[in-house]
C-alpha positions, 0 to 999 in steps of 0.5 A, a space after each residue: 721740167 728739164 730737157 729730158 722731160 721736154 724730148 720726151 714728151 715729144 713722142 705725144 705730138 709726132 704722129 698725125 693722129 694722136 689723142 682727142 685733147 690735142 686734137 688740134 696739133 694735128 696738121 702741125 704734127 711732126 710726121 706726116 706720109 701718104 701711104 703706098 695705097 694713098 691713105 694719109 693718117 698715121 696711128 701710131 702705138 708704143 711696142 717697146 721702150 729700152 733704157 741703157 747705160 753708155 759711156 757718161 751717159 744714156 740713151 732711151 729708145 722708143 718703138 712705134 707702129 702703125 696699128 694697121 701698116 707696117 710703117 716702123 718708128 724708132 726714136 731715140 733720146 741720148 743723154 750726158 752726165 757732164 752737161 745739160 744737152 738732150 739729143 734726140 732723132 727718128 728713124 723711119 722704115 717701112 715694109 709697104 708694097 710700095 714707096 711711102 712719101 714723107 711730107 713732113 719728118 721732122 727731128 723734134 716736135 713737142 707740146 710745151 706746158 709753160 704758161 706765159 703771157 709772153 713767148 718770144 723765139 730768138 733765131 740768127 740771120 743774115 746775109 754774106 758779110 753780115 752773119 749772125 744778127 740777132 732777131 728776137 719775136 714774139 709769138 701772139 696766140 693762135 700764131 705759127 712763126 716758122 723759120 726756113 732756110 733754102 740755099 741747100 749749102 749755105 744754109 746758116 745765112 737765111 735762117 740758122 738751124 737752132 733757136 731760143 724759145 723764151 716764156 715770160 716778160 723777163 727773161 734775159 741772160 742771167 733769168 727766166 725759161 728758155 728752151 734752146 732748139 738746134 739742129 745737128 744739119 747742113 742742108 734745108 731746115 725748118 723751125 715753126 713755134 705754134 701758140 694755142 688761141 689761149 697761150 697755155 701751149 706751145 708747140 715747137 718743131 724743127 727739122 727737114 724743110 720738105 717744101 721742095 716736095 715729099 721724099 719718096 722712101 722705098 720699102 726697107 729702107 730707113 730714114 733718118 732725120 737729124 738729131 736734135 739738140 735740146 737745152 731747157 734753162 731756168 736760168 736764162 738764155 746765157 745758161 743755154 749758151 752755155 750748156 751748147 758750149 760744153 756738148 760741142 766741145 765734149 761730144 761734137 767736135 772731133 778735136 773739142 779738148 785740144 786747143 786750137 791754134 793761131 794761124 795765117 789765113 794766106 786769103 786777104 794777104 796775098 788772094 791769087 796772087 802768090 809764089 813760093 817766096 810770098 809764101 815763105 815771107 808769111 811763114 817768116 812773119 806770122 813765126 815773128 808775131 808768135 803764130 804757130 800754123 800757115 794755112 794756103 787759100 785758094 789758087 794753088 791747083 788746077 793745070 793746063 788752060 784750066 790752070 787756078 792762075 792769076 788769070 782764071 782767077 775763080 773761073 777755072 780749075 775747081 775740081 781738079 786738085 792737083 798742085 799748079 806746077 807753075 806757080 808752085 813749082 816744089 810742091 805742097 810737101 816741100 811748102 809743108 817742110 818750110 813751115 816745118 822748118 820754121 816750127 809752124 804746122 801746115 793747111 790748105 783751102 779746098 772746096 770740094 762740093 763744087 766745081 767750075 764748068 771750065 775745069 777737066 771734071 767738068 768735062 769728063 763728067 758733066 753729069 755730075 753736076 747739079 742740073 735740071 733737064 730742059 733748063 740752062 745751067 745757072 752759074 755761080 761764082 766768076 760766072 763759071 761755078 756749080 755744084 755737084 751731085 753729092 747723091 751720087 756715091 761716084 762723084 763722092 768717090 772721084 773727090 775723095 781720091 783726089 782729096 786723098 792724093 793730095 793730102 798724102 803729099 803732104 804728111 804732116 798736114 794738119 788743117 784743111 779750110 773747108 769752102 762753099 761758095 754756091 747754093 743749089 740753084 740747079 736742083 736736079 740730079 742725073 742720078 735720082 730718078 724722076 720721081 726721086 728728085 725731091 730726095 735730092 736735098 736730103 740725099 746731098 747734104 747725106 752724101 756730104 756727110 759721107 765724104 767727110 766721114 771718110 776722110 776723117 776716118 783715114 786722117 783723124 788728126 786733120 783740124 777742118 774749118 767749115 767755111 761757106 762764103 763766110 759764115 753759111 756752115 755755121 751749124 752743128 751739123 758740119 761741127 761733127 766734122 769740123 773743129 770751128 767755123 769761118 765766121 764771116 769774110 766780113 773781117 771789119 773789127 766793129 761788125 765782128 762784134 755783132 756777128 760773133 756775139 751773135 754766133 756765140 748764142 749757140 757756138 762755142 767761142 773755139 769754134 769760131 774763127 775771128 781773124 785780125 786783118 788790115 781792115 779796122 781801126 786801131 791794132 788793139 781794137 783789132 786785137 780785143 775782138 779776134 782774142 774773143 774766138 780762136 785768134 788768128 791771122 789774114 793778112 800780109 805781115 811785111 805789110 805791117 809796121 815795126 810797131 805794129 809788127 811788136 804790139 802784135 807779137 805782145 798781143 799774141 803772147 796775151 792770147 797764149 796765156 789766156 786761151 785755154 779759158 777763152 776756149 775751153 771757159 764757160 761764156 758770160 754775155 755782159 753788156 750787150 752790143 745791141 744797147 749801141 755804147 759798148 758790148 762787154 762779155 767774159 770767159 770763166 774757167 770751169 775750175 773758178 781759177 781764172 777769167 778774162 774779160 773784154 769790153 769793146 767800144 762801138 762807132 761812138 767818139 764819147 766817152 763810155 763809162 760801164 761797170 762790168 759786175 763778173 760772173 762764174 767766179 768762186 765768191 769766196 777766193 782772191 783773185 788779182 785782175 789786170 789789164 792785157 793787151 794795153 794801149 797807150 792808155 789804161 782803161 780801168 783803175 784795177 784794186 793793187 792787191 787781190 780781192 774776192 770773188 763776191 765783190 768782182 761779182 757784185 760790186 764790179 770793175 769800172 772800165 771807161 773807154 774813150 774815143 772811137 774803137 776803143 776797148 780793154 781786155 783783162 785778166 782775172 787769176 785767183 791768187 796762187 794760181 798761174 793760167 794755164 798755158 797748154 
């Protein structure tokens, strides 16, 4: 069975009528409509398939029609040459003589004929600061478990939009079948796992939450859903993670192949409080420890009395981008140059998709905001924030020039951090009829994805940061615009160890952003866990000690030197941090040339002891292992000269930490090779 097969076979279990065997998945189908005249079944036949070659891969399409409306389905599945990943979506339109309503339309829904007398499906959940925990539950016969996120916007907290479905006792990171689910989606999803009375099916589907209510589809037009993103493995859950990894980075993320780089988050070194020279004095320190980009949080724009000030604070100004005359007197552009100056590259923290009702757009437009007739205005962040109407094609038009004019200031801009920091709590829309406004979460996280397509098409070279509050845009649906994600404002070393390898079940360790900050204990602690994603920075740099300041700019150089495989490397999951003594992964790169490992002590003051057998490397090359990143103490008694592969793997490094917080990273290079650098 392979992931084709499994995304294929989904066309049986799509219609609400299908044939008499399975009967039974009727009400749990992935399609279901009233028709215009009100009717409320759909039997759907095949009227033509289409195979074809794309570039690295294929693409199979399937049509389907009602055998008595005209009601109109094309499914596709899309395959790659260079990893195991399936993607698959529907398109829906119809020539009725009136709206057909859509109760359901989900984006994958299949049988799965794997016997086992256990099913257990793995999801992420969370709250702000406390992202990506793993929950893992079995499915008892004759069970439905369903999976539901509301907020709208920061849809990854409640329940994350992929999923592991596991068949069999022992499965774990290195054995068993598991079928990995996600989808490629910002907005309301909705995952259910069905297990027959008898165990010998499974049935599974993911797409739209439409519990809001049905959208309404007028004749003509086509509804799509999102694209589901399909891994079958025999090998295990670590296998399915891995296989995510490549198609992100290969066919997702805008700029997946380039390395990313080691910033300065200006937010928790300065919050609102900043001027040009604080600014300046950044750049000067994050160019000392070796990083290469400053980004500017929140605070620079707005004007007037609605000014984003050291007195508004959150309370006014979004909405209005325009620089802050007077807390940045020369401008982004003349910011940009000083980076420049410096041999650093320039970003900026936007968030386009609200606004505060003390802000000029607020009241020039305040039908552009999300609200509902009859009802107050419930408000957000700083008791001022709301969200606007994306379905509206004006409001994305206002935002996109205001974006536009601001990033042509500043040519050579090369990030943007992208924030949400609200959940639809108003949902309802001036611009959607009455009976349309259950369209609205669809429609706005469509309107979205069309701002962002358009500004990326006119500056492609932009990297973009999906930042939700923390980690809510943690979701393949923003990474086709993003190149990574803001992990968590929860920036405490120990919880980052929990919320990245929880992240990393389905995200790729480039797209995640790990910040080292103030917070924490010791610098190498601190350090270890940021160089596991895309390093970087959040905090003031005058605010550290000279020793502090030289651990950091040896560190930094380490993470240089090891970042291509940390990156663009294949993942393995070691020890897990949910066993409570340490948690232990590593990163192999795809040529078997190189590896780095890190083992992280959890909050024990004891003496941890652990043999880390490695993965991914050539068992028959030499490879020379050292430890990076060093402390005052070494952490493991490492072989003086190189040594095979198959006894790496087999036999192992013992690595011993000791004390609270402590940890120990390590690099592997096969002899006569040097890890790449750029």
């Amino acid at each position: 069975m392979t992931g084709f097969d499994i995304a294929m076979a989904g066309l049986l279990s799509f219609g609400q009528v299908i044939p008499s065997a399975q009967r039974e998945i009727v009400k749990h189908a992935g399609l279901q409509v009233i028709h215009a005249d009100g009717a409320v079944t759909l039997r759907l036949k095949e009227t033509g398939r289409e195979e074809r070659a794309i570039e690295g891969g294929r693409v199979v399409t399937v049509k389907l029609q009602d055998e008595h409306y005209p009601v109109y389905i094309t499914r596709h599945v899309r395959t790659w040459k260079d990893c195991d990943a399936v993607e698959t979506w529907y398109e829906l339109r119809h020539d009725e003589p009136g709206p057909v309503r859509l109760l359901r339309a989900d984006s994958f829904a299949s049988r799965i004929n794997c016997r086992a007398d256990v099913v257990k499906v793995l999801t992420l959940t969370g709250v702000w600061a406390y992202e990506g925990n793993i929950t893992e539950a079995t499915v008892a016969n004759g069970q439905i478990a369903q999976y539901r996120s509301l907020a709208g916007t920061r849809d990854a907290w409640e329940s994350n939009a992929a999923m592991m479905v596991s068949f069999g006792n022992e499965v774990d990171e290195e054995h068993g079948r598991v079928l990995g689910v996600a989808l490629e989606w910002t907005g309301t999803t909705e995952k259910r796992v069905r297990r027959s009375w008898n165990g010998r099916e499974t049935d599974v589907f993911a797409g739209i939450d439409m519990e809001t209510g049905p959208y309404v589809l007028d004749p003509g037009k086509t509804f799509t859903t999102p694209r589901a993103i399909i891994v079958w493995s025999e090998k295990g859950k670590g296998e399915v993670s891995r296989q995510y990894h490549r198609w992100a980075r290969r066919h997702l993320m805008p700029h997946g192949d380039v390395l990313h780089p080691i910033l300065l988050n200006t937010w928790e070194g300065s919050y609102f409080s900043f001027t040009e020279k604080t600014l300046t004095d950044m750049m000067d320190g994050v160019k000392e420890m070796g990083g290469e980009m400053l980004v500017l949080d929140d605070g620079w724009f707005g004007k007037g009395k609605y000014a984003r000030d050291n007195k508004n604070r959150d309370k006014a100004g979004l909405g209005d981008w325009v620089v802050n005359p007077a807390k940045l007197p020369h401008g982004l552009a003349w910011l940009a140059d000083e980076a420049a100056k410096r041999g650093l590259k320039f970003g900026l923290w936007v968030e386009p998709e609200m606004c505060n009702v003390k802000s000029w757009l607020a009241e020039a437009h305040p039908d552009w905001i999300l609200r509902e007739q009859n009802r107050s205005l419930l408000l957000g962040r700083g008791g001022s924030q709301v969200v606007l109407d994306y379905s509206n094609p004006a409001v994305r038009e206002n935002i996109f020039n205001q974006l536009d004019a601001v990033y042509a200031q500043v040519p050579t801009l090369a990030y943007v951090k992208w924030d949400s920091n609200q959940n639809i709590v108003n949902p309802g829309s001036t611009y959607l009829k009455p009976d349309r406004q259950p369209n609205l979460w669809y429609d706005y996280t469509i309107g979205l994805y069309d701002l962002l397509a358009k500004l990326q098409a006119k500056r492609p070279q932009i990297m973009v940061q999906a930042c939700a509050s923390g980690g809510g845009h943690m979701d393949f649906g923003f990474l086709r615009y993003a190149d990574e994600f803001w992990a968590s404002d929860n920036t405490d070393p120990f919880r980052r160890v929990f919320i990245q390898w929880g992240a990393s079940q389905f995200y790729p360790a480039s797209a995640m952003a790990c910040h080292v900050t103030r917070r924490g204990s010791s610098m190498k602690y601190r350090f270890d866990v940021a160089m596991t994603g895309r390093m970087g920075f959040e905090l003031h740099p005058t605010k550290l000690s000279k020793a502090d300041v030289e651990f950091a700019k040896a560190a930094v150089a380490d993470y240089k030197r090891i970042r291509p495989i940390v990156q663009r490397g294949d993942l393995y999951r070691l020890v897990s941090p949910y066993g409570g003594r340490m948690s232990a992964l590593m990163f192999a790169s795809e040529d078997k040339s190189g590896a780095a490992v890190f083992a992280l002590g959890l909050d024990r003051d004891i003496i941890v002891e652990e043999t880390l057998r490695l993965r991914g490397l050539d068992p028959d090359a030499k490879y020379t292992v050292t430890e990076i990143n060093k402390g005052a103490k070494l952490h493991a008694k490492l072989p003086t000269e190189p040594v095979d592969g198959r006894t790496l793997m087999e036999k192992g490094i013992a690595v011993r930490l000791s004390g609270r917080f402590d940890s120990a990273s390590f690099e592997v290079v096969r002899a006569g090779n040097n890890t790449a650098t750029k």
